[in-house]
N, C-alpha and C positions, 0 to 999 in steps of 0.2 A: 504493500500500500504506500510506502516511503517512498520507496521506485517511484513508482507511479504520478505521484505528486508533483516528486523531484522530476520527473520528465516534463510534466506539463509547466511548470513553470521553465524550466529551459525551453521551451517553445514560444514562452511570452516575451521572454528575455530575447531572444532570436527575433522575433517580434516586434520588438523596440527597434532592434541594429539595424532591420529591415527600413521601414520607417525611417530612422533620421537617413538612414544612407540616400532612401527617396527625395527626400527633401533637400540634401545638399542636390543632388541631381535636378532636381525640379529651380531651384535656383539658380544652376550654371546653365543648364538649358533657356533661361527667361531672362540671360543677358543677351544684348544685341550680338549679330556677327563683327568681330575683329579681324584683322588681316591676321595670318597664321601665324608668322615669325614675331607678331608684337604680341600673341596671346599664350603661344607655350610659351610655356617655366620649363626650359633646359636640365634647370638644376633638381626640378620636382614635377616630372612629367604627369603625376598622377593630377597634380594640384590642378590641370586645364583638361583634363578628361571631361565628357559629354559637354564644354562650353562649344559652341559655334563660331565658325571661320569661314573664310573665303581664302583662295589661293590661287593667284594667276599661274597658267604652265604649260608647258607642253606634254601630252600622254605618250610616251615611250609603248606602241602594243606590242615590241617584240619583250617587253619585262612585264609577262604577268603570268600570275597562277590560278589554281580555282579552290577555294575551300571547298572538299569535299562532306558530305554525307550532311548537309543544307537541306531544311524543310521550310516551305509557306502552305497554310491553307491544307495542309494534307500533301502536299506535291513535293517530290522528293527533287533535290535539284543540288548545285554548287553555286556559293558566292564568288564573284568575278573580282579578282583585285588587280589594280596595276599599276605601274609606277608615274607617278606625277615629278618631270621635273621645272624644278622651280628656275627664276634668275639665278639664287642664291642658295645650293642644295638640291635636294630631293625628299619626297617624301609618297608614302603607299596608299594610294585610295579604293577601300573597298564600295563598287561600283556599285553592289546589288547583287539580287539575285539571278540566277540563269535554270532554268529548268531543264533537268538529266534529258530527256525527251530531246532538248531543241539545243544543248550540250554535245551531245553525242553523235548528234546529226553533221556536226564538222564543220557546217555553215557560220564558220564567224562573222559575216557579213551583220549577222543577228542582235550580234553585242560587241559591233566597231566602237572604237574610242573616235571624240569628236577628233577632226581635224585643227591643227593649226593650234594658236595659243588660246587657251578658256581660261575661265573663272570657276573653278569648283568651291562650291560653299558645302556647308556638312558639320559633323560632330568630331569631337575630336575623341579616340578610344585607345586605350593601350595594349598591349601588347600581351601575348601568352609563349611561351615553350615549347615548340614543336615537340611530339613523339616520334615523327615519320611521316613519310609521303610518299608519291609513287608518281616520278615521272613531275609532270607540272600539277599536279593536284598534292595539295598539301592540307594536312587536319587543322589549325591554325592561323592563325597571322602572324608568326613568328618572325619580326623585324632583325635581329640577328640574324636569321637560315637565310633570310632575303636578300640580306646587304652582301653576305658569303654569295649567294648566285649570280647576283646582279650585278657584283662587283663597284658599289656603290656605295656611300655615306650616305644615310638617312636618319630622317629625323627621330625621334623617338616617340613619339605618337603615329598614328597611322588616320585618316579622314574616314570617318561613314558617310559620302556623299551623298544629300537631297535635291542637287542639283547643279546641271554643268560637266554630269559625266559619262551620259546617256544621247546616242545619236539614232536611235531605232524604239520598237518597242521593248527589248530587253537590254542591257539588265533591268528588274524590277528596284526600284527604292528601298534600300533601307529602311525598316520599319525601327519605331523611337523606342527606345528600351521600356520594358513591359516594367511599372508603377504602380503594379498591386499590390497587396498586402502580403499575397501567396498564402501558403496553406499553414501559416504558422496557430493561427488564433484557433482552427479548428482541427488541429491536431493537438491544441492543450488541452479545447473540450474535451474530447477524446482522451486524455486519460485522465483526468479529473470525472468522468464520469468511472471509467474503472476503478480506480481508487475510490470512488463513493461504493461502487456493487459488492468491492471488497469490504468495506468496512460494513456494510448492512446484511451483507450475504452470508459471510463467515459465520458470525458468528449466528444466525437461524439455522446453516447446515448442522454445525457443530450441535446445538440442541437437541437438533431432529437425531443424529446418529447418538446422543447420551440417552436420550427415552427409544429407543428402540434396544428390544432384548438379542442379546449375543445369540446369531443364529446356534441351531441343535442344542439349547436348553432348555427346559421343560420346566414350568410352574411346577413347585413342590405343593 
């Protein structure tokens, strides 16, 4: 029943951290867009994660890869990413989604990079740890494994583009990081009621098997 307890308040707790982390995020997002290079923090990339940017550049399509095993809507697909480079640098814009279907199909034509110099505006997102990849499809946005391919310096954030990096109907948009509560609050119900059946339950079974006679005895 302790257990128990002790779960569900580690859920509410989890709960909380969910919550404020929204809320710094719902604030960085509700700043205007900045030019990239004046809005990351070099020295604290995390600090300008989900704030919004704009970046003039030229798209490199012979530097891109696909994140693989990408779902929208039920549809299984890969996120397009590719290299944006800047006056001053470079930096990795993941473009959207691409659907396995019209991926596979070989017609890049589908999800060409605009020509010439754009303006990509977007989120700014950090970075994760490759495990492996196979060929140009890679599990990740691992900004290290990329700069080793690419032979490249890049920046230390990577762009979720909403716009400016799309020339056809695909790739699809980046959708904005999902702001719900998740399943914290009712999986504390959840064992706060167990912990309640335990503490009312227990102790009725226990009664019921004390008045009941030890089977094969017999009234004297």
């Amino acid at each position: 029943m302790f257990a128990m307890v002790g779960f569900g308040v580690w859920q509410l707790r989890r709960l909380d951290d969910r919550q404020a982390q929204n809320a710094v995020i719902e604030e960085r997002m509700a700043q205007p867009a900045g030019p990239l290079l004046d809005v990351v923090d070099l020295d604290d990339p995390e600090a300008s994660v989900h704030m919004t940017v704009h970046a003039p550049g030229t798209f490199d399509p012979g530097s891109e890869v696909y994140v693989a095993n990408r779902t929208l809507d039920g549809r299984p697909g890969v996120n397009v990413v590719t290299l944006l480079e800047l006056d001053s640098g470079a930096v990795v814009v993941d473009r959207g989604f691409l659907p396995r279907r019209a991926y596979l199909g070989g017609e890049d034509s589908y999800w060409a990079t605009p020509d010439g110099e754009v303006v990509v505006t977007g989120r700014l997102r950090t970075t994760r740890s490759s495990r492996g990849g196979l060929g140009d499809e890679v599990d990740v946005i691992d900004l290290t494994g990329l700069s080793e391919r690419w032979g490249v310096s890049l920046l230390p954030v990577y762009i979720e583009a909403t716009s400016g990096a799309v020339v056809a109907d695909y790739p699809l948009v980046p959708r904005p990081p999902d702001l719900t509560d998740g399943p914290h609050f009712g999986y504390a119900i959840q064992w706060f009621v167990f912990a309640l059946i335990a503490l009312i339950g227990y102790p009725l079974v226990m009664v019921r098997i004390a008045r009941d006679e030890p089977p094969g005895v017999e009234a004297s």
